[in-house]
C-alpha positions as CSV (number, residue, x, y, z in Angstrom):
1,X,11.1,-29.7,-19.6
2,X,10.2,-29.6,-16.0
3,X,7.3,-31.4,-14.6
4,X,5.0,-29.6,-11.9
5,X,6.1,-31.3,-9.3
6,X,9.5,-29.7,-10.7
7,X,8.6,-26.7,-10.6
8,X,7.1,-26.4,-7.1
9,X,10.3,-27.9,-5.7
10,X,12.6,-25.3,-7.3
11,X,10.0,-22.0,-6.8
12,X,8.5,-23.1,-3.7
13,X,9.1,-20.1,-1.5
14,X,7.7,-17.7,-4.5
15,X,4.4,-19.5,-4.6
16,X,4.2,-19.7,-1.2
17,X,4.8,-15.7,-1.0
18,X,2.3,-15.4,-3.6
19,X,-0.3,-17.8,-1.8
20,X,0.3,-15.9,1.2
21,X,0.1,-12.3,-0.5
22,X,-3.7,-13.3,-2.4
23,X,-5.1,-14.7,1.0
24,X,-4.4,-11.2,2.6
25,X,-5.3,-9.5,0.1
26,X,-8.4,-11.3,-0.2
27,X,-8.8,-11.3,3.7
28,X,-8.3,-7.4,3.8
29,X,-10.9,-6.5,1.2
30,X,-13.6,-8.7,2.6
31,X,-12.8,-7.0,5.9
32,X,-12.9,-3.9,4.5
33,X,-16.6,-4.9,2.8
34,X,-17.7,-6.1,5.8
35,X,-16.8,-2.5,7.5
36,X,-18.5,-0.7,4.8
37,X,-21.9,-3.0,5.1
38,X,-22.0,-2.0,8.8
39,X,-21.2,1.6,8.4
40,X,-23.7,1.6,5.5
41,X,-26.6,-0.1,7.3
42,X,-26.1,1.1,11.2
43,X,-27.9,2.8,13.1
44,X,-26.2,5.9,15.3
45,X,-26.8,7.1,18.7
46,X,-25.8,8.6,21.8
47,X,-24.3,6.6,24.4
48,X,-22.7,7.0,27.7
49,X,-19.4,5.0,29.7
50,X,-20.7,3.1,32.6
51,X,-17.8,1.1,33.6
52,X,-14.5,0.1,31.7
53,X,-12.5,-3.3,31.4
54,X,-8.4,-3.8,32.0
55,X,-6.7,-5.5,28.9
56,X,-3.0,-6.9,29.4
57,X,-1.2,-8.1,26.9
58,X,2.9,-8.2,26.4
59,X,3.0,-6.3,29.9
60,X,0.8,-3.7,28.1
61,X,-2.7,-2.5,29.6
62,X,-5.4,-1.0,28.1
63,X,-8.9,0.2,28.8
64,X,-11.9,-0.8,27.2
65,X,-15.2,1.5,27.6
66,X,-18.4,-0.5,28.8
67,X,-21.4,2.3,26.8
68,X,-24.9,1.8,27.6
69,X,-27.4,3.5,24.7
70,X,-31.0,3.3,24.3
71,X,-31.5,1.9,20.1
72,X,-34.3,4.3,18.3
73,X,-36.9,1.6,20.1
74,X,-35.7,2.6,23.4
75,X,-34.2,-0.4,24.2
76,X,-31.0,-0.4,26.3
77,X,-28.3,-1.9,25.3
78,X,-24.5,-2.1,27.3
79,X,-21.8,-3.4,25.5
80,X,-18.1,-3.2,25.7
81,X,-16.2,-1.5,23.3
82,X,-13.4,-3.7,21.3
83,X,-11.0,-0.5,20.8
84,X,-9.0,-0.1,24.1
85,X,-7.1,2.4,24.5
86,X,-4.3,4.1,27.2
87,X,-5.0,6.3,29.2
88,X,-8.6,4.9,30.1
89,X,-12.0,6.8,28.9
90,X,-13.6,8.5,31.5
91,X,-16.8,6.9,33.3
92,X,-19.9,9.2,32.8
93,X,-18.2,10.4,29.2
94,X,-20.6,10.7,26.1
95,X,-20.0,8.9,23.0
96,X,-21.3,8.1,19.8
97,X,-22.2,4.7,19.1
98,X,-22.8,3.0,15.8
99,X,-25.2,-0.7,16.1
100,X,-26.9,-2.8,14.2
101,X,-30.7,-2.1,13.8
102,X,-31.6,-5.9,13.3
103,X,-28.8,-7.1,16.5
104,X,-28.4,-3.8,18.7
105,X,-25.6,-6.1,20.4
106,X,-23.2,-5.4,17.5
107,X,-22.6,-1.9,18.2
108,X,-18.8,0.0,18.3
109,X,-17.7,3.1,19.0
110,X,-18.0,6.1,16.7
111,X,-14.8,7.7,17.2
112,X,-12.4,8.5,14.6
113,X,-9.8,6.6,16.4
114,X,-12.2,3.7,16.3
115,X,-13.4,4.5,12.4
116,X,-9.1,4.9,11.9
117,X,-8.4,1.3,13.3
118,X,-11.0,-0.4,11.4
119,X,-10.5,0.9,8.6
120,X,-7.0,1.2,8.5
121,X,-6.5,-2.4,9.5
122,X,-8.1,-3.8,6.1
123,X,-6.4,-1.4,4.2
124,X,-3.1,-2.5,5.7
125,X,-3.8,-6.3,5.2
126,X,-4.4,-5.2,1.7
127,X,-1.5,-3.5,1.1
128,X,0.9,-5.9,2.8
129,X,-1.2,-8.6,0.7
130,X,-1.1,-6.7,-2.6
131,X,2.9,-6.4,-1.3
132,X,3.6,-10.2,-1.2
133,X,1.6,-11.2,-4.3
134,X,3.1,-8.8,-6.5
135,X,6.6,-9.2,-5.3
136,X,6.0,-12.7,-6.0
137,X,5.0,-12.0,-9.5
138,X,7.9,-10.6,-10.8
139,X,9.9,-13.0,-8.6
140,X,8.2,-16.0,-10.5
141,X,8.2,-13.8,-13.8
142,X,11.7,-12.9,-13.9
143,X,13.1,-16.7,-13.0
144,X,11.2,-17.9,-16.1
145,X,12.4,-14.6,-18.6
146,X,15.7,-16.3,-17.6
147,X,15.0,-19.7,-18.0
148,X,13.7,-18.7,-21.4
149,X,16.5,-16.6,-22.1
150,X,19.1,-19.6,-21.4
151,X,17.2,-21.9,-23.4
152,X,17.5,-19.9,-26.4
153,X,20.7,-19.0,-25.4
154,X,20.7,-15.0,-25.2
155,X,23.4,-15.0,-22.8
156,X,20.6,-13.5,-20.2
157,X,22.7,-11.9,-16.9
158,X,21.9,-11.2,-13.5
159,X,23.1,-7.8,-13.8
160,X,23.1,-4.8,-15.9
161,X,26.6,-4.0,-15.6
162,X,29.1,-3.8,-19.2
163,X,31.2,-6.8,-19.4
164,X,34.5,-6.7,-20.9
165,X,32.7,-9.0,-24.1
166,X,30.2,-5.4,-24.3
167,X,31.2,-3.2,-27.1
168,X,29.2,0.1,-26.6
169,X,29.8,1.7,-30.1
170,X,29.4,-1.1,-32.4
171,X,26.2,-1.5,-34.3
């Protein structure tokens, strides 16, 4: 029998895969509860683009919207937006603007690009996650069926295809 230590050495790439695949999918759900608290708690209101920033990255620019909004207790507020996007939103352009009653400094956009990106980055983390760990499942699940079946000594193959020892009528 195989000690532990054993048994990391000769699956080590599995488990790994499967460490990998529950740390994104528990990354991605907590994301995604974390998006669902501030869409369930913020407050909503009108907002207008004052300015924009340039983003480059991989030779790559983008455009992020600097909104100013007045929060229900007329305080303004100017933040910059952390979706950028190409071609650049307009100065003077209104938007809707989601913030936090408690911190009106954490405010985003309320776009449904914005609402598509956040959301649909936790739900892809998920998946990939959910991906990994159950690919890794079977992986690990299927290389001990078969260490089981050669200990008993089934004659457990790696594929499914008759062999010339097969006899498909006999009973």
């Amino acid at each position: 029998m195989r000690t532990s230590r054993g048994l990391l050495k000769a699956h080590w790439g599995k488990i790994t895969c499967l460490l990998l695949g529950a740390g994104l999918v528990v990354g991605g759900v907590s994301y995604l509860m974390d998006q669902q608290r501030f869409a369930a708690t913020a407050a909503h209101a009108d907002g207008i683009v004052v300015d924009r920033t340039v983003s480059t990255s991989n030779n790559k620019t983008t455009y992020c919207a600097v909104v100013r909004f007045r929060t229900a207790r007329e305080q303004p507020i100017q933040f910059t937006s952390g979706e950028c996007t190409n071609p650049a939103p307009a100065v003077g352009a209104s938007v809707k603007v989601l913030y936090d009653p408690d911190n009106p400094r954490h405010a985003k956009l309320d776009t449904t690009w914005a609402r598509l990106t956040r959301w649909g980055f936790g739900g892809a983390i998920t998946f990939v996650g959910l991906l990994f760990a159950a690919g890794s499942i079977f992986a690990i699940a299927r290389a001990v069926w078969r260490k089981i079946g050669r200990q008993r000594g089934d004659g457990v193959r790696d594929d499914l295809r008759p062999h010339a020892t097969d006899t498909a009528g006999d009973r």
